[in-house]
C-alpha positions in Angstrom: 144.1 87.1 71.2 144.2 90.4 73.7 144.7 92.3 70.2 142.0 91.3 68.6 140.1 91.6 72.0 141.3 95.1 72.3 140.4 96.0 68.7 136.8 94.5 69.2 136.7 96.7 72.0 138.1 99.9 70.1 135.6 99.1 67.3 132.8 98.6 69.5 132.8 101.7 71.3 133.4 103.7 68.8 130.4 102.4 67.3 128.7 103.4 70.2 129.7 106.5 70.3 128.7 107.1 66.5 125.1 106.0 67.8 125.4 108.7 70.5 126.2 111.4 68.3 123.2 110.5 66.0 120.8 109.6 68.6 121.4 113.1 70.0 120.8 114.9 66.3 117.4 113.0 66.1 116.5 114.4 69.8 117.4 118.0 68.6 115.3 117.4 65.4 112.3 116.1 67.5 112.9 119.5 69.7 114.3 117.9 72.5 117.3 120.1 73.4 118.4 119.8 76.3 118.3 115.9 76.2 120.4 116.1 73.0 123.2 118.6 74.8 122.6 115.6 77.8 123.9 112.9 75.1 126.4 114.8 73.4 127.8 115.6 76.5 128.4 111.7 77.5 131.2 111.2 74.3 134.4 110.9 76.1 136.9 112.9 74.6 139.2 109.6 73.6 136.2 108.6 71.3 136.8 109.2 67.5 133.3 111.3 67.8 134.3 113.2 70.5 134.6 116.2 67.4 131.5 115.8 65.6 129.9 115.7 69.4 131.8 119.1 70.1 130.4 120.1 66.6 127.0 119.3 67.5 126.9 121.1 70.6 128.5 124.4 69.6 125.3 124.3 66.4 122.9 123.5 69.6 124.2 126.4 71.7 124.9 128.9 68.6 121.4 128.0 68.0 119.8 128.7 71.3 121.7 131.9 71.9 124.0 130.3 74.4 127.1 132.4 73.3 129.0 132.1 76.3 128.5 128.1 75.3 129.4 128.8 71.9 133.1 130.7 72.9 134.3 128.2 75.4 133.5 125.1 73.0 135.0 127.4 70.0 138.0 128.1 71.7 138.5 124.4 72.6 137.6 123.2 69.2 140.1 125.7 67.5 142.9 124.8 70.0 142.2 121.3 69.3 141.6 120.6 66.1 142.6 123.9 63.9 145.4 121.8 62.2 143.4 118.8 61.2 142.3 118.3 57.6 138.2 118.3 58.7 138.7 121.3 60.7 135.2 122.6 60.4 134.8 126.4 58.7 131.1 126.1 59.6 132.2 125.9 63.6 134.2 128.8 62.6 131.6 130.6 61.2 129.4 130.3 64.3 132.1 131.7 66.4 132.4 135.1 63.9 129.1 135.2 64.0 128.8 134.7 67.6 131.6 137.6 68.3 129.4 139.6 65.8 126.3 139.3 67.4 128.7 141.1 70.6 129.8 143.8 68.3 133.7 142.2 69.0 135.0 143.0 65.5 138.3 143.0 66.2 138.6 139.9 67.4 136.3 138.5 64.9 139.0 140.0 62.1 141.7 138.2 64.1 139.9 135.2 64.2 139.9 135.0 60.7 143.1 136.6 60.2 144.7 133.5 62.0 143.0 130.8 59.9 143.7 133.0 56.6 146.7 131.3 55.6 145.1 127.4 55.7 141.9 128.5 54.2 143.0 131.3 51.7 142.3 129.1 48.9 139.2 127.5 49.8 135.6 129.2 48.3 133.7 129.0 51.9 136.4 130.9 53.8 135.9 133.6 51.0 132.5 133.4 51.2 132.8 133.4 55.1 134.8 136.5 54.8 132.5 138.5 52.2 129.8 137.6 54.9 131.3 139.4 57.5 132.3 142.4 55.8 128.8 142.7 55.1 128.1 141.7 58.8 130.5 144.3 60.0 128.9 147.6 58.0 125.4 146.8 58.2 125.0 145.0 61.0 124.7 146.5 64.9 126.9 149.2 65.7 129.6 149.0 68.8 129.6 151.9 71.2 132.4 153.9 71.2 133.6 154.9 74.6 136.2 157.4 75.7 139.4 155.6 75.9 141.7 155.5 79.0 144.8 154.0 79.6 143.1 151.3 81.8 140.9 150.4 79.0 143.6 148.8 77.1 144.5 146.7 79.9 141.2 145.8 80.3 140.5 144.9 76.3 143.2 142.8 76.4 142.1 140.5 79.3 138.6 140.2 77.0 140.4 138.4 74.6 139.9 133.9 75.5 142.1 132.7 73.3 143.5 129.7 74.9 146.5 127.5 74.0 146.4 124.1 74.3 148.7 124.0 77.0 146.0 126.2 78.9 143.1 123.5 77.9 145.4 120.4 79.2 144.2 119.9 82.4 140.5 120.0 82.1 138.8 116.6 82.2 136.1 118.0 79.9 135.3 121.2 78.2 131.7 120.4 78.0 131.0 122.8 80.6 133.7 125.3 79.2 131.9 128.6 79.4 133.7 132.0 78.9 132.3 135.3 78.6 132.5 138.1 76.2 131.6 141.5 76.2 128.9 142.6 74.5 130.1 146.0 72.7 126.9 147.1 71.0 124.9 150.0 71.6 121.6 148.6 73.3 
């Protein structure tokens, strides 16, 4: 009896959720963003949409020109759910395209690099790759700097990528923001 109570419960509320996740697609469509980020920001991160609700908001934010948005969720998206068959490659787009827009290159080619293995074989990580290249030598140009010593130091603390580990004690990364420089010549 508490089994089947228990899976009522499971079943119910991940029904719920499922009607979260929509609800807040049909308020983006109708233009209401911020109401949409409001919903999508209410699955808990036990819920079996807790994904597709991080997938939602990263499209909201890449969207809006929220990068700073866009890297946080990425980063916790990638940490969490890089070895899962649905991974998405269209989150993973966002992201290249998000470092892009921030003339960060190089760590849009070791972003790639580090899925390359998993997605060598699939046409849309090909595709994804082709459209950076192009990305890369038309798009904006970074500004070169003279280098010092310090610099390095400094590039390397730039760099977000987070392990797991690093993500395990926040409640929710909803309000995971983190900052990357923006490298191109104004």
């Amino acid at each position: 009896m508490v089994r089947l109570l228990f899976i009522t419960f499971f079943l119910t509320f991940n029904a719920q959720a499922q009607d979260m996740v929509n609800l807040a697609i049909a308020q983006y469509q109708q233009g209401k963003k911020s109401e949409a980020i409001h919903i999508l920001e209410q699955v808990p991160p036990h819920s079996s949409q807790f994904k597709r609700a991080l997938e939602g908001l990263i499209k909201i934010h890449y969207n809006d020109g929220s990068l700073s948005q866009v890297f946080g969720l990425a980063t916790f998206y990638r940490a969490n759910f890089k070895d899962e068959e649905d991974f998405s490659l269209e989150i993973l787009s966002l992201e290249v395209l998000a470092l892009a827009q921030r003339c960060q290159y190089e760590m849009a080619q070791g972003l790639l690099k580090s899925v390359e293995k998993r997605f060598e074989d699939n046409p849309l990580f090909e595709r994804l790759r082709e459209r950076y290249q192009i990305t890369e030598e038309y798009g904006l140009k970074e500004v070169h700097l003279s280098h010092s010593p310090t610099d390095e130091k400094k590039k390397t603390k730039e760099r977000w990528r987070l392990t797991k580990d690093e993500f395990h004690h926040l409640e929710s990364p909803y309000r995971l923001e983190v900052e990357v420089k923006n490298k191109c010549k104004s």
